[in-house]
N, C-alpha and C positions, 0 to 999 in steps of 0.2 A: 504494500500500500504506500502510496506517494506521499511525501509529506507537503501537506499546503503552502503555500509561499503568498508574502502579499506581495500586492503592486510594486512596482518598483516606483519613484519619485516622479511625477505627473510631467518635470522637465526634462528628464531621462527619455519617454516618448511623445510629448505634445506634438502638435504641431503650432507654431508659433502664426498667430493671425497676424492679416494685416492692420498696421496702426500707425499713428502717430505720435513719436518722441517728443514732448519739450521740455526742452536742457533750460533749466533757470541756473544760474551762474555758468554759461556757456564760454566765458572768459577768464575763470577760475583755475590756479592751478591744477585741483581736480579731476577737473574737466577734461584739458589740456593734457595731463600728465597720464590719467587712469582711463576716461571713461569714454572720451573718443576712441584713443586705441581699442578698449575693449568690444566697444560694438564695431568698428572696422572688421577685426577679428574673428567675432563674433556672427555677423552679416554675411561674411565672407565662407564660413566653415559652416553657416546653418541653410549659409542660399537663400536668404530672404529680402535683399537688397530691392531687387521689385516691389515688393510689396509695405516697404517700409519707407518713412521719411522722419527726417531730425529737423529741427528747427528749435537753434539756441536763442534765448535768451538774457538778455545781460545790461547791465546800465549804460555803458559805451553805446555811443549814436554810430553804427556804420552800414556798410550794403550787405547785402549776399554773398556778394564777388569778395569782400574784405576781409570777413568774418573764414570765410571758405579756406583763405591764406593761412588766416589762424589754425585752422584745424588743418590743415595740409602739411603744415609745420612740426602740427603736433604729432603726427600720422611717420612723419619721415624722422623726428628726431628717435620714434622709439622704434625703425628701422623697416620700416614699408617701406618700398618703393615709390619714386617720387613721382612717375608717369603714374602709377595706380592709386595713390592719396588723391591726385589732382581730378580724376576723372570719378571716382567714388564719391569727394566731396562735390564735385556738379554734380551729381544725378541725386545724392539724397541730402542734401541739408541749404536750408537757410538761416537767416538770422532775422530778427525782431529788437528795439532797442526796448527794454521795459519802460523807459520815460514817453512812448506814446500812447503808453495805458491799455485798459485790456481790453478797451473796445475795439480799440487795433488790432490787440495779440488774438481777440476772437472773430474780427472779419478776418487777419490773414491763415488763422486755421482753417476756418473755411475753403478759403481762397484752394488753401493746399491741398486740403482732404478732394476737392472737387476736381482737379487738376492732375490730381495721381490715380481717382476712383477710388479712395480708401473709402472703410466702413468707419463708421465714428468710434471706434478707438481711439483712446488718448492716454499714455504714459507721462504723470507728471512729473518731474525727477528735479529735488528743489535741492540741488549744492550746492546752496547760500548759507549763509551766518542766519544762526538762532535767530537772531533781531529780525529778521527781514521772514521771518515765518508767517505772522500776523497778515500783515501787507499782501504777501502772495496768494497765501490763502484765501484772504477776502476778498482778495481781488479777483480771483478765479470765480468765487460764490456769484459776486457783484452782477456779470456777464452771460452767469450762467453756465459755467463751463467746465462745474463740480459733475454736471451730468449730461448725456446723451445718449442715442439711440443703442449706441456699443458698448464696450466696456469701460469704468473710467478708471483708473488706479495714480493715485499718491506717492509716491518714493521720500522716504525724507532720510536724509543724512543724519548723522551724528555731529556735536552731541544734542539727544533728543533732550530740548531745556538745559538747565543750569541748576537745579535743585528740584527739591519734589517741588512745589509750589509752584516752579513753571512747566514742569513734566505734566503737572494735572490742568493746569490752565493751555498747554498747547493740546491735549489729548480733547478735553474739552472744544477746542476751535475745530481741532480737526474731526471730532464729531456731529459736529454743527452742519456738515456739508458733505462727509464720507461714513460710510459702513465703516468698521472695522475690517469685515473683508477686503473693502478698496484699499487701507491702508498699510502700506511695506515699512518701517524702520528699520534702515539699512545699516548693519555692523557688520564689514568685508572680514572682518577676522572669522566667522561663521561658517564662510568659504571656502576656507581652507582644508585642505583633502587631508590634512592629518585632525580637523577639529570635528571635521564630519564621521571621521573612521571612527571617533570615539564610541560612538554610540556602536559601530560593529564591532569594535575590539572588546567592547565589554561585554554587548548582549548577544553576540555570534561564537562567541571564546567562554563556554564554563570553567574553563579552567582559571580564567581569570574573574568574571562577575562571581566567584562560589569564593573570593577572595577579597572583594571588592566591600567592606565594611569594617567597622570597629573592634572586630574581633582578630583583625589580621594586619589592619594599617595603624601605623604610629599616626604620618603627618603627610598631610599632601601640603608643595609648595607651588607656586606658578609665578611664575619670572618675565617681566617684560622690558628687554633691556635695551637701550640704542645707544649709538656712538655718537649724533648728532645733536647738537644743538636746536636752533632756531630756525634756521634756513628759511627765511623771511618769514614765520610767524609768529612775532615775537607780540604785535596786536591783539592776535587772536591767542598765542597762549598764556599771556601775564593777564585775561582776566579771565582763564580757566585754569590752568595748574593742570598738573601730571594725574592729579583722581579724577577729575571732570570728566580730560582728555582720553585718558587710556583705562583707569581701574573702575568704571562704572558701567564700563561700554565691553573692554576687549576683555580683560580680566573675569569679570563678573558672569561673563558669557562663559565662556571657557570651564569655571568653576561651577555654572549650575550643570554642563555637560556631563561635567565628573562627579558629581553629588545627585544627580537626576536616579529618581525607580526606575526601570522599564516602565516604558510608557505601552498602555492596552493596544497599539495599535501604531504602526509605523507611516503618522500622519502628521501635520502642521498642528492640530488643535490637540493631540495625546501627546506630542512632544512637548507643548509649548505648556500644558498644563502640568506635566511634572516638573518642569524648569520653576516654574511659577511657586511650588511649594517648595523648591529647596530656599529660594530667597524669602519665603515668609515663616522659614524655621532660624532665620537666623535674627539673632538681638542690632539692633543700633549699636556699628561700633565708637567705643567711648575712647577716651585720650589717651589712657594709659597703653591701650592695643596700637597704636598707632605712631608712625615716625616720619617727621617731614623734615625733608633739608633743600639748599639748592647746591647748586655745581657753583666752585671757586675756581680761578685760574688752574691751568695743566697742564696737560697734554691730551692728545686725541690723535694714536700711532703716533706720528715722529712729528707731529706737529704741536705748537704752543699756543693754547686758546686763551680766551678769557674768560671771567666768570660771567655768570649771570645779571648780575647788575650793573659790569660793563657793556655787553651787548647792545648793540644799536636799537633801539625805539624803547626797551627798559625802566623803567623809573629806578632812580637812584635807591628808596626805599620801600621796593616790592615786597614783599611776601610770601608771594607766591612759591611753591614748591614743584623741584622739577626732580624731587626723588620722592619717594611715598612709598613703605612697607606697613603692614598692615594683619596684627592675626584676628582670623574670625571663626565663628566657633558654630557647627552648622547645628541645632538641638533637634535632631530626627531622630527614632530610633537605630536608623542604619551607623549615623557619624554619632552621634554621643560621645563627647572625649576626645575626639579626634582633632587638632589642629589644622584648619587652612590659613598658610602663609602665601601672603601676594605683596610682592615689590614690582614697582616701573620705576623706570629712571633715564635721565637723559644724559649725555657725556659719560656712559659707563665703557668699559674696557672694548665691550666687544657685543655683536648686534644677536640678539637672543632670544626667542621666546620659547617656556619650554615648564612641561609639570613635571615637577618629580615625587614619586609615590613612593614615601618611604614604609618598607613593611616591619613589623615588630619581630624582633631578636625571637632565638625559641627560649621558652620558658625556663629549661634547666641547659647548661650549656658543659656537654657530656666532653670536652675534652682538658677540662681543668686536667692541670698538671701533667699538660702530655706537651709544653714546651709552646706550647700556639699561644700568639702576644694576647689578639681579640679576636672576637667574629665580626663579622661585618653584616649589618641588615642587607636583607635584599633590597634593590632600590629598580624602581622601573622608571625610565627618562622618557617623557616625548615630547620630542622636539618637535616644534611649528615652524619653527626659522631659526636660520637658513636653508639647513637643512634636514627636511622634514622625514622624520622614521622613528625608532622606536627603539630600547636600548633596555636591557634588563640584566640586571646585575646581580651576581650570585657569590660564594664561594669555593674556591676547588683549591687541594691539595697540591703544593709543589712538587714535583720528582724529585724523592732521592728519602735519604733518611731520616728521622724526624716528623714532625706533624705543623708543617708552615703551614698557612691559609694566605691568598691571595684572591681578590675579585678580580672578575671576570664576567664577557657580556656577551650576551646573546642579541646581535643588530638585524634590522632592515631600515633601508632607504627607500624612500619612492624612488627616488630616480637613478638608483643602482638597477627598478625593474620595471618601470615604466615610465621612463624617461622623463623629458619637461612636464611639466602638471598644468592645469588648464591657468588662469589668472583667476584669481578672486573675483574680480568684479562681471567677468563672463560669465562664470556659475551664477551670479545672484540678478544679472539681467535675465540672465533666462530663465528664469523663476517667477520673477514678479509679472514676465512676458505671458506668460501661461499661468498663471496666479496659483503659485504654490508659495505659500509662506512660513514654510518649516525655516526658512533659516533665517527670518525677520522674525524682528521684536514686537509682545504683543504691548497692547495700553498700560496692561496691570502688571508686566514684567519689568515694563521702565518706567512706572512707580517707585514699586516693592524695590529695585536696588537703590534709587532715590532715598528712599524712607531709612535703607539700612545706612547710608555715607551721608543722611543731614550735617549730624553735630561735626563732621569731619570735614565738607566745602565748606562750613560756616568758619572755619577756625581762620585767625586773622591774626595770630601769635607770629613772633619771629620764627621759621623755619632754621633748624640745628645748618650744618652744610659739612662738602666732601669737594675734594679735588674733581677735577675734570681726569677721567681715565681710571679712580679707581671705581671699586665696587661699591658702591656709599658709604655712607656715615656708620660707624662702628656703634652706634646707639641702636643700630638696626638689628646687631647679634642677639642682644637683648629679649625680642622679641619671642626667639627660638629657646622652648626652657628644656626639651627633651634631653636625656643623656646621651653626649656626645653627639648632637644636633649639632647642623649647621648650615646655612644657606650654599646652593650650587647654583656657581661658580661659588668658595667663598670670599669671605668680606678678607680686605687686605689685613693683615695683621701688625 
């Protein structure tokens, strides 16, 4: 007898209709950098360039033909060919200056849906600043153009709001004029083929979910480390900080992956609702669990940066935090006891993101006085980046005489076995295209981590600080009380 299988993921087989894109911050790095290349890419490999059309959006007044340059630009710097950017962007994109308001932006949709023969289809995809949410939105309402004969759907970027207070008054807006069905909140860290396998490594592997709880793990940690700086967002990040930016959004995702039951059903609404009770079992974390600093002058590889407060567009007396470690304590029957450690940081050693599961020693440890120093936990690594696979750490006997113990790992790479891996932002276009939203945020999901990091966006204390290039502030070890714990990579000593 066979065993039943579900569906596989509705983007796996749709077929993607025809519609119409509008790119709001269509001159955003973003844009530019991510998200044209991706649907190039994308269009290109799905074959649906016919039946599709882009029209960005953006506060600059220019033509079709200018705007086209931009993205032709952007198409060849991330390595398209220059004859095929050029001819791509004439067949599917225009531009619109948002200062002619939306009665223009809704005659020229028209214009274009009638001109190509599209179905009224419309993807809204707003990668704009928080501030500029309000405005867009109502102004789509204003014209009418929250709804039509087709499908309509919303994309919003991160970060969704700046506190709970604006997370429930944007969810609020955006309820005003969309379903919840219509609406995607987009976290690209979700896309990731090692964040997605989570859910197969744990509920596909008994060998690992019959392991996966308080009875067998000490500490999960999860790591989000960059080399960089600023790189011109120093506007946008000195009035968000490193938890706004990363631990609310990438983090917090990541962690209810790994803290998630099986969900009843390998759906958008069974997945999203286990996610939902891992973050409503855990407490508000308080100041004591928590550690903020920023980066001082350094180095960064062979080069000499500055700190944070030198930085151009900086205020001399910010606050702001560009490292943030953080323990949180999940209260389910499954973690009870159990320690989640999350640090982000920016000017760290080396570019990182990566959980590591550390499992609990055995109980009695049968080779006392047979000459062996320690045992070592087993520890399971997965890496998200760079490079993404999976690393499981054990220990085995040295050859020879005596009883050494040394670890040892049992590896896979993606792309030791299946080479390049798609881009983030191409899995989750072609998602919200076909409207599957397993791997969008729901209302009550980016609340609920809202509500658990208030007392912590709110904090306005002087932030502790760390060189550029180490591994932060040594206030951070702190945090880790287990025996013989310690943060990986660890903390410089």
């Amino acid at each position: 007898m066979s065993t039943p299988q579900h569906p596989a993921p509705a983007s796996a087989t749709a077929e993607i209709e025809s519609h119409l894109l509008v790119l709001f911050g269509a001159t955003g790095d973003l844009a530019k950098r991510k998200l044209i290349p991706a649907l190039y890419s994308l269009m290109k490999r799905r074959n649906f360039d016919d039946t599709t059309r882009i029209l960005g959006v953006a506060g600059s007044v220019m033509s079709d033909e200018e705007y086209r340059e931009i993205a032709r630009r952007a198409l060849v710097d991330s390595g398209v060919d220059e004859h095929e950017a050029s001819g791509w962007c004439a067949d599917v994109i225009t531009y619109l200056s948002v200062k002619e308001g939306f009665d223009a932006l809704a005659a020229k949709i028209d214009r274009i849906e009638q001109a190509a023969d599209l179905p009224r289809n419309r993807a809204y995809y707003l990668a704009i600043p928080p501030a500029a949410f309000d405005d867009t939105i109502g102004g789509l309402a204003s014209v009418g153009l929250h709804e039509s004969d087709g499908w309509t759907r919303v994309v919003v970027e991160k970060p969704f709001g700046t506190d709970l207070d604006s997370a429930v008054e944007l969810n609020a807006l955006l309820h005003t004029w969309f379903d919840e069905s219509q609406i995607y909140r987009i976290d690209h860290y979700l896309a990731k083929e090692t964040v997605q396998n989570l859910l197969v490594f744990r509920f596909a592997n008994p060998l690992f979910e019959s392991a996966w709880n308080r009875d067998r793990i000490d500490s999960v940690e999860i790591t989000f480390a960059e080399t960089l700086g600023l790189e011109g967002r120093a506007g946008y990040f000195d009035s968000a900080g490193i938890v706004r930016d990363v631990v609310q959004n990438h983090l917090f995702q990541i962690m209810t992956l790994i803290a998630m039951e099986p969900p009843v059903r390998l759906n958008a609404g069974a997945i999203r609702d286990e996610k939902v009770k891992v973050l409503k079992s855990i407490y508000p974390v308080n100041g004591e669990d928590v550690v903020r600093a920023q980066y001082t002058a350094g180095s960064a590889g062979e080069e000499e940066v500055p700190g944070y407060l030198e930085e151009d567009g900086i205020s001399p007396g910010s606050n702001t935090e560009t490292y943030a470690a953080m323990r949180i304590c999940v209260d389910n029957w499954r973690w009870r006891g159990v320690p989640f450690y999350l640090r982000a940081g920016k000017r760290l050693p080396e570019r990182l993101t990566q959980v590591v599961v550390r499992f609990k020693r055995p109980p009695v440890f049968l080779f006392d006085g047979q000459g062996t120093p320690r045992l070592h936990a087993n520890v399971m690594y997965i890496t998200l980046q760079p490079d993404e696979g999976f690393d499981l750490r054990f220990d085995v006997k040295i050859p020879g005489e005596g009883l050494e113990l040394v670890p040892q790992s049992l590896s896979f790479r993606y792309g030791d076995v299946f080479g390049d891996l798609p881009e983030a932002y191409e899995t989750l276009i072609v998602d919200f295209l076909v409207g599957d939203q397993t791997l969008f945020v729901r209302a009550d999901e980016a609340e609920e981590a809202w509500r658990i990091l208030e007392s912590v966006v709110d904090l306005d204390s002087e932030p502790g600080s760390y060189p550029a290039g180490s591994w932060g502030p040594l206030a951070a070890d702190s945090l880790i009380t287990g025996e013989g714990d310690h943060w990986h990579p660890q903390h410089d000593s």
